[in-house]
Structure formats: C-alpha cells, structure tokens
C-alpha positions as CSV (number, residue, x, y, z in Angstrom):
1,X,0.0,0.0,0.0
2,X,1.5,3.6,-1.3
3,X,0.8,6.2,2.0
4,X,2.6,9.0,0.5
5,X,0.9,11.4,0.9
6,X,-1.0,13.9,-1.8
7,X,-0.9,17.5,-1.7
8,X,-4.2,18.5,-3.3
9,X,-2.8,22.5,-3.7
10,X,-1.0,20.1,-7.0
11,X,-4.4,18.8,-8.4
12,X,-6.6,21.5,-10.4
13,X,-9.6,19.4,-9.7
14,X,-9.3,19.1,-5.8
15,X,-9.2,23.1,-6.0
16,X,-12.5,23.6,-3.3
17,X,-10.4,21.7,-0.9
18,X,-8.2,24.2,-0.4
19,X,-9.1,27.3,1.6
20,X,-7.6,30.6,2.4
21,X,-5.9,30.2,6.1
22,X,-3.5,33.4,6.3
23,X,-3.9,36.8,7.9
24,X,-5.7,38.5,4.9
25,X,-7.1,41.3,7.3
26,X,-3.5,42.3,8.1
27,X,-3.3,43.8,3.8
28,X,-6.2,46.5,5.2
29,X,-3.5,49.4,6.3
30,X,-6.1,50.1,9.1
31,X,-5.9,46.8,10.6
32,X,-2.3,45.7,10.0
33,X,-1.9,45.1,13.8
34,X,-5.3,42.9,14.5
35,X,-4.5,39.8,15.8
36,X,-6.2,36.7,14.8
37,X,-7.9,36.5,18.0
38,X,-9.0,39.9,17.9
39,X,-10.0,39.0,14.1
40,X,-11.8,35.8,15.2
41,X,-14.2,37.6,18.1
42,X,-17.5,38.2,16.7
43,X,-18.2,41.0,19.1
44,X,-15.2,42.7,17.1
45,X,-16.8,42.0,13.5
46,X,-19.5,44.0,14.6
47,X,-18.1,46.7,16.0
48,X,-15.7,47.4,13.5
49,X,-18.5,46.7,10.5
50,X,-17.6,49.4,7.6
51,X,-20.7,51.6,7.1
52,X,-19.5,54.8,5.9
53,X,-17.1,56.1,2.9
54,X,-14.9,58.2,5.0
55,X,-14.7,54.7,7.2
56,X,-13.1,53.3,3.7
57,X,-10.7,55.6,3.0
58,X,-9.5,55.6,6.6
59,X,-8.7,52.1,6.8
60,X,-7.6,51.8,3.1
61,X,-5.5,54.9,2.8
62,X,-4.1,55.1,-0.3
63,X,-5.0,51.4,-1.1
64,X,-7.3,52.9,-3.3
65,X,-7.6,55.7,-6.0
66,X,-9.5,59.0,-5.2
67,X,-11.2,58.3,-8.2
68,X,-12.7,55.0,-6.8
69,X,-13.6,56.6,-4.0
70,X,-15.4,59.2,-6.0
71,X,-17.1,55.9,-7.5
72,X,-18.5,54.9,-4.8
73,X,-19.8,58.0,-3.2
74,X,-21.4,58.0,-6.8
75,X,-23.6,54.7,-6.3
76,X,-24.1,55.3,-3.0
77,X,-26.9,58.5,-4.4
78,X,-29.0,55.6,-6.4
79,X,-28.3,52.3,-4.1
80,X,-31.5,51.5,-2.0
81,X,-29.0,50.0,0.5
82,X,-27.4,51.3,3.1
83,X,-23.2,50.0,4.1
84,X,-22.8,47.5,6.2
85,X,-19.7,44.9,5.7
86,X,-18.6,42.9,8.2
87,X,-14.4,43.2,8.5
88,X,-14.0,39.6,7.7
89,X,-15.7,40.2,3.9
90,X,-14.4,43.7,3.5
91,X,-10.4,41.9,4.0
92,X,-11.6,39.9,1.4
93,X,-12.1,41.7,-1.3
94,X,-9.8,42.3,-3.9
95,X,-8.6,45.9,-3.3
96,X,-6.3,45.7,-5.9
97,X,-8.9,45.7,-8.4
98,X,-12.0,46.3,-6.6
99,X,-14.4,47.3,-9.3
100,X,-14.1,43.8,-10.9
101,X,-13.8,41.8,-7.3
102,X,-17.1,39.9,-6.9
103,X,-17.1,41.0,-3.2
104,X,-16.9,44.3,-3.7
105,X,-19.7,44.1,-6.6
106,X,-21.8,42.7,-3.7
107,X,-21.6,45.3,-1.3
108,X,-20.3,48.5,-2.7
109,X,-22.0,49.8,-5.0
110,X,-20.0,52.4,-7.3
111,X,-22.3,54.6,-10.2
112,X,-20.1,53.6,-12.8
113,X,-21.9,50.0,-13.4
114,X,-25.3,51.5,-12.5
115,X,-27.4,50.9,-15.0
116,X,-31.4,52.2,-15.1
117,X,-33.7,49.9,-14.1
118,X,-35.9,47.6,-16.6
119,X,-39.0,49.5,-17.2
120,X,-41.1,46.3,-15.7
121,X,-39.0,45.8,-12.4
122,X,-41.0,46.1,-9.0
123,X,-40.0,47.2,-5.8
124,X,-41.8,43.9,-4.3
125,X,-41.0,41.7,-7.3
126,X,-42.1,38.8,-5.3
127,X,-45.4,40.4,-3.8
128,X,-44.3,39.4,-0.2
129,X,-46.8,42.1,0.8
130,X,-50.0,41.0,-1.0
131,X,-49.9,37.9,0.0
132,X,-49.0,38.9,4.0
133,X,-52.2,38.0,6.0
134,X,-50.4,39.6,9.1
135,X,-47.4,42.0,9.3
136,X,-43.9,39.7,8.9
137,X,-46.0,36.8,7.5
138,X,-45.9,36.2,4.0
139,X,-48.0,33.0,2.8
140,X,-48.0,32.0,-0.5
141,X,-47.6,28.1,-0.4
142,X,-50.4,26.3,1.2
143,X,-48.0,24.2,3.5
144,X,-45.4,26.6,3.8
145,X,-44.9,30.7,4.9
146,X,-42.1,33.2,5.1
147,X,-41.8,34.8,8.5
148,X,-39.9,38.4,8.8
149,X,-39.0,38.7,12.2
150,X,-36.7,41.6,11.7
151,X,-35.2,44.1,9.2
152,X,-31.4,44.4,9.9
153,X,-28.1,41.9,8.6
154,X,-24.8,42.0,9.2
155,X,-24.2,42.6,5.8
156,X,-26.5,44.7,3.2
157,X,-26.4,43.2,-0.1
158,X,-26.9,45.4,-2.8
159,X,-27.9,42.6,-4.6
160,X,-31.0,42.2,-1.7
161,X,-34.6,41.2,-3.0
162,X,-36.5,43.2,0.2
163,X,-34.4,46.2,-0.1
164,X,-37.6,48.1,-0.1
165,X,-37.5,47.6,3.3
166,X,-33.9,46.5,4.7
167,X,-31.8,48.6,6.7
168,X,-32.4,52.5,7.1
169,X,-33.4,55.0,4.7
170,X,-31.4,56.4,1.5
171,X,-31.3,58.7,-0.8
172,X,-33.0,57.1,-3.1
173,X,-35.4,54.8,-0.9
174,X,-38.0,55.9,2.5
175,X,-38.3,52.7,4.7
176,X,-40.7,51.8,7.4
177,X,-38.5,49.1,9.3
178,X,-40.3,46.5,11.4
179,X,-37.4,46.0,14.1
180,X,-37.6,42.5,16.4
181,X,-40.9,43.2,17.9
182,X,-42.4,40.2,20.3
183,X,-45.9,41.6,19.8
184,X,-45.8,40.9,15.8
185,X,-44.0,37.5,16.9
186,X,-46.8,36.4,18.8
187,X,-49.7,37.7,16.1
188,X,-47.4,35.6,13.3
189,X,-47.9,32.7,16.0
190,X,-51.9,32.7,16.7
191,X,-52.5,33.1,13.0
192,X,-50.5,30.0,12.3
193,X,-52.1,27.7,15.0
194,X,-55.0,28.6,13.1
195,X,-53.6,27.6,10.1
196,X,-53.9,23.9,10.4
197,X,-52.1,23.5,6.4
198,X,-49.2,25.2,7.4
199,X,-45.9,22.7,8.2
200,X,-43.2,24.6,7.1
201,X,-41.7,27.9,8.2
202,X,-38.8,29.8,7.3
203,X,-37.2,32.3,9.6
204,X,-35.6,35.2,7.4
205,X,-35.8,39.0,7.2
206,X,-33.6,41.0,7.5
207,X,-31.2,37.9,9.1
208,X,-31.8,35.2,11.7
209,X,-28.0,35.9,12.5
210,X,-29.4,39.4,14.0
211,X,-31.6,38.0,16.2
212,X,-30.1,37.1,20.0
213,X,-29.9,33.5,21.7
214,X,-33.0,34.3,23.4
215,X,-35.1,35.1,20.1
216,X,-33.8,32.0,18.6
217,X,-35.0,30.0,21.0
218,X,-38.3,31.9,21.6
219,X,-39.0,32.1,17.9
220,X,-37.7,28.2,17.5
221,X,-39.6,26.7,20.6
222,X,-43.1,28.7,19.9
223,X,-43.0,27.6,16.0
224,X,-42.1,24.0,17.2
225,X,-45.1,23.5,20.0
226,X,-47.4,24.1,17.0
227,X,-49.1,20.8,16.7
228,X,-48.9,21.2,12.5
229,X,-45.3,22.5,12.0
230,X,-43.3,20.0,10.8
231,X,-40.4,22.0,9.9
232,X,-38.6,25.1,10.3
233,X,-35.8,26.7,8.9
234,X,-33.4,29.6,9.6
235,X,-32.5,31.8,7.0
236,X,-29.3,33.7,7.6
237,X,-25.8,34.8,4.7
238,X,-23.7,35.0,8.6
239,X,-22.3,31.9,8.1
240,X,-21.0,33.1,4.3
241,X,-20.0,36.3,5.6
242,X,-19.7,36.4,9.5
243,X,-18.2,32.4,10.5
244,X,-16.7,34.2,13.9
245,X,-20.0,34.2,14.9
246,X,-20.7,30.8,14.8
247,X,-17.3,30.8,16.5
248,X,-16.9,32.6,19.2
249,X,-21.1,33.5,20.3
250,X,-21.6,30.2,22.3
251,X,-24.6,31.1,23.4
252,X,-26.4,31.8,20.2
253,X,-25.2,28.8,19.3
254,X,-26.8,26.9,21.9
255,X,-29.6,28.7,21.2
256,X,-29.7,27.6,17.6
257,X,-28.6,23.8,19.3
258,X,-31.2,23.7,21.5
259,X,-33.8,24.5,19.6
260,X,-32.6,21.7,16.6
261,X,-32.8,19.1,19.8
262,X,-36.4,19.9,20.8
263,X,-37.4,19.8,17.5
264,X,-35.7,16.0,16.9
265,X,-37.2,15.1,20.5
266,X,-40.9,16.3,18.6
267,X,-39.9,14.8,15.2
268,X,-39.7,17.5,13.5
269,X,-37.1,19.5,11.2
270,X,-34.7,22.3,12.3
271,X,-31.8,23.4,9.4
272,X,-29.8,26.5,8.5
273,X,-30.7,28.0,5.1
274,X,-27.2,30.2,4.3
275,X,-26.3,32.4,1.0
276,X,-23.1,31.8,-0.8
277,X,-22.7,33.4,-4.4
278,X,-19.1,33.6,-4.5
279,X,-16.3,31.3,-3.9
280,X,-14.2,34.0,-2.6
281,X,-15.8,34.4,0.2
282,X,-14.8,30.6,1.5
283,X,-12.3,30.5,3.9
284,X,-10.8,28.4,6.3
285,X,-12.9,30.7,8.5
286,X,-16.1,29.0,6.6
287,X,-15.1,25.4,7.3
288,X,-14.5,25.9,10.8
289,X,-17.7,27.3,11.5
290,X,-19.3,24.1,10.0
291,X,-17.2,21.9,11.7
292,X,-18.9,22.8,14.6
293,X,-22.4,23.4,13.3
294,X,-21.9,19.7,11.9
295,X,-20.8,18.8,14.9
296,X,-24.3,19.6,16.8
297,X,-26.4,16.9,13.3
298,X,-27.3,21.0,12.5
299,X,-28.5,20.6,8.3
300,X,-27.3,23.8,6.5
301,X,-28.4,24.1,3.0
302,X,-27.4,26.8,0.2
303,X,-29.1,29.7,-1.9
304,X,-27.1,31.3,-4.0
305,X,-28.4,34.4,-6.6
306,X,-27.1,34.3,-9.9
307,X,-25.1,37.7,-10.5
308,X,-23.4,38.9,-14.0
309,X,-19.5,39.0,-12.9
310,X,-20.1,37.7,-9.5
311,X,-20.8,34.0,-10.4
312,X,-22.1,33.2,-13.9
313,X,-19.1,32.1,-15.1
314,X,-19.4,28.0,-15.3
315,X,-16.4,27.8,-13.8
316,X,-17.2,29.9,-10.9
317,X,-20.5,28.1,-10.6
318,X,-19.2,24.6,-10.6
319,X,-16.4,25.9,-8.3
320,X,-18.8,27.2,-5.5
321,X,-21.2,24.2,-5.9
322,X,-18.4,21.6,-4.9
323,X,-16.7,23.7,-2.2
324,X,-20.1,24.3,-0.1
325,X,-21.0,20.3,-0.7
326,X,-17.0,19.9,0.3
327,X,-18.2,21.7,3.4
328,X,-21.5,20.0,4.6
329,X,-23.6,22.4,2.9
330,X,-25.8,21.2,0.3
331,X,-26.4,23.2,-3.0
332,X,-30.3,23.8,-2.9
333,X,-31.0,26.8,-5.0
334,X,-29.9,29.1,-7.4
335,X,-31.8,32.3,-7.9
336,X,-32.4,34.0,-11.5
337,X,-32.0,37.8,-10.1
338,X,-35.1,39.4,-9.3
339,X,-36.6,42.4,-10.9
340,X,-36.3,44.9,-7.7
341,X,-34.9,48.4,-8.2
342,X,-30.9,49.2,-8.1
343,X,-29.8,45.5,-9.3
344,X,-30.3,46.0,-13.0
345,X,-26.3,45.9,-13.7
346,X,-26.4,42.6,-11.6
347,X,-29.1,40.3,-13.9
348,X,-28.4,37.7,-16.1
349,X,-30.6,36.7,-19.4
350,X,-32.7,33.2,-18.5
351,X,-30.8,31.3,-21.3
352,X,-27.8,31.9,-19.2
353,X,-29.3,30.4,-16.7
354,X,-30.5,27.8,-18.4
355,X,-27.2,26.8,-20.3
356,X,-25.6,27.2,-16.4
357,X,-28.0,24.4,-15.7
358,X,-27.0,22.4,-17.8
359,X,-23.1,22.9,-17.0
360,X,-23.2,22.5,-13.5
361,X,-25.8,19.4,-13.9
362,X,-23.3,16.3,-13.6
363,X,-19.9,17.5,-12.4
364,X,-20.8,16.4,-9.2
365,X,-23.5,14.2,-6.9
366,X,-27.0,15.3,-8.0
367,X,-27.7,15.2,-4.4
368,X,-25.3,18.0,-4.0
369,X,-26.1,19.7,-7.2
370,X,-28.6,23.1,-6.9
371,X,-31.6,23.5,-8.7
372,X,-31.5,26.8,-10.9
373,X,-34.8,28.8,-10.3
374,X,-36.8,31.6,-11.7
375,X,-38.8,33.1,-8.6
376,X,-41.4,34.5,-11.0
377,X,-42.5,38.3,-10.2
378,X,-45.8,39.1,-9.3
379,X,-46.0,35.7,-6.8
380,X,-46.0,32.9,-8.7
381,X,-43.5,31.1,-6.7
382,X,-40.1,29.7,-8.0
383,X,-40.3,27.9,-11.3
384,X,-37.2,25.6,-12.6
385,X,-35.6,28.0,-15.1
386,X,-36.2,25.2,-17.9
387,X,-40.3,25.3,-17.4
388,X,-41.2,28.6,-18.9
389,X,-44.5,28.4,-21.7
390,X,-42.5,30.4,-23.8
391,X,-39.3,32.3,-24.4
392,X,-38.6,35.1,-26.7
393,X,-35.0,35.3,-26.3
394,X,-34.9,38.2,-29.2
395,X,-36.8,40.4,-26.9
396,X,-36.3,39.0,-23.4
397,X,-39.5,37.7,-22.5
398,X,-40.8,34.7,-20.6
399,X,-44.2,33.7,-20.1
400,X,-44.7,31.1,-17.1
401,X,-47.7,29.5,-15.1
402,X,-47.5,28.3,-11.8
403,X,-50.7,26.0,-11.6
404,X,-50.9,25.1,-8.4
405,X,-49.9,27.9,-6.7
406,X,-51.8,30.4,-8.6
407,X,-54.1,28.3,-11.2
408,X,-55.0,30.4,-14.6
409,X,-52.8,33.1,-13.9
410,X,-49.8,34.0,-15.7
411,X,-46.4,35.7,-15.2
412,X,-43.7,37.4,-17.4
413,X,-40.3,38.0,-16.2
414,X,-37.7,39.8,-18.5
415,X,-33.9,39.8,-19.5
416,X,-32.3,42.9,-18.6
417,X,-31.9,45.3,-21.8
418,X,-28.5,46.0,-22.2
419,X,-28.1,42.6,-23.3
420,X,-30.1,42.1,-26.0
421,X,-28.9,43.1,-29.5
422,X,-29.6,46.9,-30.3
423,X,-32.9,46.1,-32.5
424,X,-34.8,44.9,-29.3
425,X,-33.4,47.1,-27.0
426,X,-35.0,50.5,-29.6
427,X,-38.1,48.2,-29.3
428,X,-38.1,48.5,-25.9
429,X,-37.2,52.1,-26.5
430,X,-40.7,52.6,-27.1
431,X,-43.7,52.0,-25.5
432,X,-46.9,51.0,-27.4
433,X,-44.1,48.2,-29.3
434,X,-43.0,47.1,-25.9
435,X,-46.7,46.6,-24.2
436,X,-47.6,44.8,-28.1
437,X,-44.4,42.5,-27.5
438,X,-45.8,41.3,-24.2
439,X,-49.3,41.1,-25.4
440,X,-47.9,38.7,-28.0
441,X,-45.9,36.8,-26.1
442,X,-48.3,35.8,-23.7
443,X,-51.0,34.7,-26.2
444,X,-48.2,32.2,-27.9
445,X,-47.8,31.0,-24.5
446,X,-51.5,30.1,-24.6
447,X,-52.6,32.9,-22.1
C-alpha cells in the first residue's frame, strides 16, 4: 500500500479543498496590527463593521484611487441599501482591483456600473406584501410561509430582493422598518395555530443571524409547539460572511442547538438556510464554522443568486457548488435575479441560466447539485428555469404559469436590456411596441 501522501494545492480538480488560512485582514492598512484572536471575536466584526465612505478611505489609505472613492460615493446617491460589511468580507475583497472583485460588486456599490432599471421591475418583485395576511408573515404556499421577524443583517447586499424595506433609509429609498418586535412574533404565532395546512416555516428578514440566543429560542420553541409544523428553517448569509459568529457566540449557538434538539425530540425538522454566491468568500474561516455546526447533526443548505460577474461564469458556478458540498452544505438553490430596483447591472438573461444548468448538472453528486430557479415576479413562486411556456429570447420575455400555486394566472419576467442586440433594445425604447411584445408573447404562450 502507497501512503505518500498527496498535496491537493498540486491537483486542479481538488481546488475547493483548499481554503484561504492566512492573515488577509493584516493587507487593510487600518488593521495591520489585529491579531487573529482579535479577528476571530464576533463581538469585534461587529463593532468594526464598515458603514460609511470616510470609514473606507481611513482604513484603506491610499490602497485605493481617489477616483474610486469618487465611484462609490457616486452609487451610494442611487443604491436603496445602506453600508454594512462585516471586517471579515471587506479583508476579502480584492482591493487591488476592486471594481471587478465579486465582493466588492456585492456590497459596494460604485455609479459607474449602474445601470437604469428595466422598465417592468417592481420594488416587491415577489409580492411578499400582497400575499402577507399579518405584518412579517408572507404565505404564499399552502403548506409553507415566510416569516420576517426583523429588518437588519450584518451585511447589506446590494444585490438584496427586500431592499424596499432592509436597513435605514437612503437617498434614493424611504423605509418603514419593522425592528424584532415580540408583539408581531406572537400575532405571526396565533394566526398560524389557526392555520392547520401550514408545516413549514422559514425564519428570514432582515437575518436570523441578527436576532439574540434568546429570540432563537423563543421564535424556534413557539413555531415547534405548533401541533402542525413540521419544519422550520433559519435563514441567515452569517455563516458566508460572518463564520466568527458561529465561532466565538456560544450562546447563540446553543440557542440555535437547542432548539434543533427539541425539535428532533418532537420529530420534527430544524436546518440553517445560508447564502453563498461567490467562492471567494470561503475561507478556512467557513469550514471551521461548519465543523462545529456539523458537529451539533445541524442541516445547512445553500441559496445562491445568480449575478453577471459575481458568479455566472461555469467555472465559478461549478467551483462554489463543490466547495459548499465539500463543506456540509448542500447546494439547494440558485436564484435567476429578481426584478427589484438598483440591481439592473447585476441580472443575467434566462438562457444563461439555463445553459448554467446544464453545465453544473453532472460534475458532481446530483444530491449535491442546486436546482436553478426563476422566482417569477408578481407571486408565482419559484419555477425551474427550464419550465417557462415560452421564451422570446430576441426580446427577453418569458411567459410562465405556476398551476398550483396560482391556477390560470400567468407571469412574465424579462432579460435585462443591455443585453439584448440593439434592435430589441430600440423596441423596448418605445412604449406602445414594448406593451404589443408582451401582449404577443403571452397569447403564444396560450394565455
């Protein structure tokens, strides 16, 4: 028997073994002397979170050109998001070309690469709020609902689907923010005992991360002593961009522990839903934290959002769908981008997504391989990406149905412009031809 051993840094294919162990923070000139236990306390990460551009430019110096910096205080006029970046994701990017990093295209937004919004986006793209029979509650599926029990993260994405509501107020966007408020919690709670369908729950926001051991638990045990729910899951990006929580807040954990046990000693479901989009943000950092979420039988599966020049590269994609199933996460979803305001720069056309499909499909366990999704706008639900009625790619239409959810209705969802050839895009241009292209595509799709 050979036992040499093999270094897998020498094998292209075992690449999402590997994972970035070294002082990274130490290249930010404003945190040069941060020790790794200092880097490693999540009470830290959050204190230091980067929120504002004068922040930036103290901790990057002259990292950075003043015309970047310009950049950004240019985007930050039009982003409905507010900053927010934990330390750990802001180390990470590439500051040595940040306007092509993937990071930095999630977070910071800079007005060169805005681009105007599709005529046809929505601020609620999904219609959480129609469909919300009491505040935080969105309830779509006849088995399954969407609870909101707060509004903040540790991160904003500017990529974020409920940036109508996220975070403050900007320039651009006036929100009413909900906050963690137990009076809601308990409404959300009576209407679903009196929803005897209902057996599936997922906790989002805003981010579970943000809520404290004692909301986890409160939130986790009330949900589970509901004779009907069978499952419930917590939503959270933390462990893609915060691990040191899951680190270093023992009692949160315990929280999150505890409340998996009483739901095993019920017979029921308790799993972590996290958000990876970009390899780069995979660290050792990452697998430590789901060492020990492993450890406790804790179930963590993956959402990712398909971005243009964040992850639509096959590459990429195949790259981040083996290093989260390398890691105990498995692959569950990828999202076509939805239609909300300030993310027009960040969609894809649906044949991308379709063709990434097909890519990804078969280089590893189909277990382990996500399912590519169109969450259709206007509340149809999440189609495959593949199960469209019809698809004008020359214009950038697609016509869908979504029969159980929403029997005899239809919904359209659309490529973004600027990436259709100059012909449709003039047709777009103008009005009456743009509301006749719709019209027609719907009646071929047989609506």
């Amino acid at each position: 028997m050979n036992s040499k051993i093999v270094d897998h840094s020498k094998i292209p294919d075992l690449e999402h073994r590997n994972f970035r162990n070294d002082d990274f923070w130490k290249e930010i000139p404003g945190w040069s002397s941060v020790t790794r236990g200092e880097f490693a306390d999540h009470m830290w990460q959050l204190k230091n979170s980067v929120r504002k551009v004068a922040q930036i430019k103290k901790l990057l110096g002259d990292t950075v050109s003043k015309e970047f910096i310009a950049d950004l205080e240019s985007g930050l006029h039009t982003t409905p998001m507010n900053i927010r970046i934990t330390p750990y994701v802001f180390s990470l990017i590439d500051w040595k070309d940040p306007l092509n990093c993937p990071l930095r295209k999630q977070f910071l937004p800079v007005g060169s690469q805005v681009i105007p919004d599709h005529p046809m986006h929505m601020a609620d793209s999904l219609s959480e709020d129609d469909d919300s029979p009491v505040p935080m509650l969105t309830h779509r599926y006849p088995d399954k609902v969407l609870f909101l029990p707060l509004t903040i993260c540790p991160v904003y994405c500017l990529y974020c689907t409920r940036s109508r509501v996220i975070g403050g107020s900007t320039e651009s966007v006036e929100k009413e923010t909900y906050g963690a408020n137990q009076k809601y919690w308990d409404d959300v709670f009576e209407y679903l005992m009196n929803s005897p369908k209902v057996e599936d729950v997922v906790i989002s926001g805003g981010d579970s991360f943000m809520l404290n051991a004692k909301q986890i638990s409160y939130i986790g045990e009330n949900l589970l002593k509901i004779p009907h729910i069978r499952r419930i899951r917590y939503a959270t990006k933390g462990i893609a961009i915060f691990p040191q929580k899951i680190l270093t807040d023992d009692a949160w954990v315990k929280a999150l522990s505890d409340v998996h046990k009483f739901g095993r000693s019920l017979g029921k479901q308790v799993v972590v839903h996290t958000h990876f989009s970009s390899p780069r943000e995979i660290t050792k950092w990452t697998q430590m934290a789901m060492d020990r979420l492993f450890s406790e039988g804790i179930i963590v599966r993956n959402q990712a959002v398909l971005q243009d020049g964040v992850n639509n590269h096959v590459d990429e994609m195949v790259l981040l769908t083996r290093q989260v199933g390398y890691l105990n996460i498995q692959p569950y979803y990828v999202y076509m981008h939805d239609m909300v305001p300030g993310c027009e720069h960040f969609r894809t056309t649906l044949r991308e997504g379709v063709e990434l499909e097909k890519a990804v499909r078969g280089t590893t366990a189909g277990f382990n391989t996500p399912t590519f999704v169109c969450d259709l706008p206007g509340g149809g639900g999440k189609r495959h990406v593949a199960s469209y009625e019809y698809y004008d790619e020359e214009n950038g239409i697609s016509v869908w149905t979504a029969p159980y959810v929403k029997p005899g209705k239809s919904f359209t969802y659309f490529d973004p412009i600027h990436k259709l050839s100059p012909e449709a895009q003039a047709r777009w241009a103008d009005i009456p031809t743009r509301e006749a292209m719709i019209i027609e595509a719907v009646k071929k799709a047989g609506y």
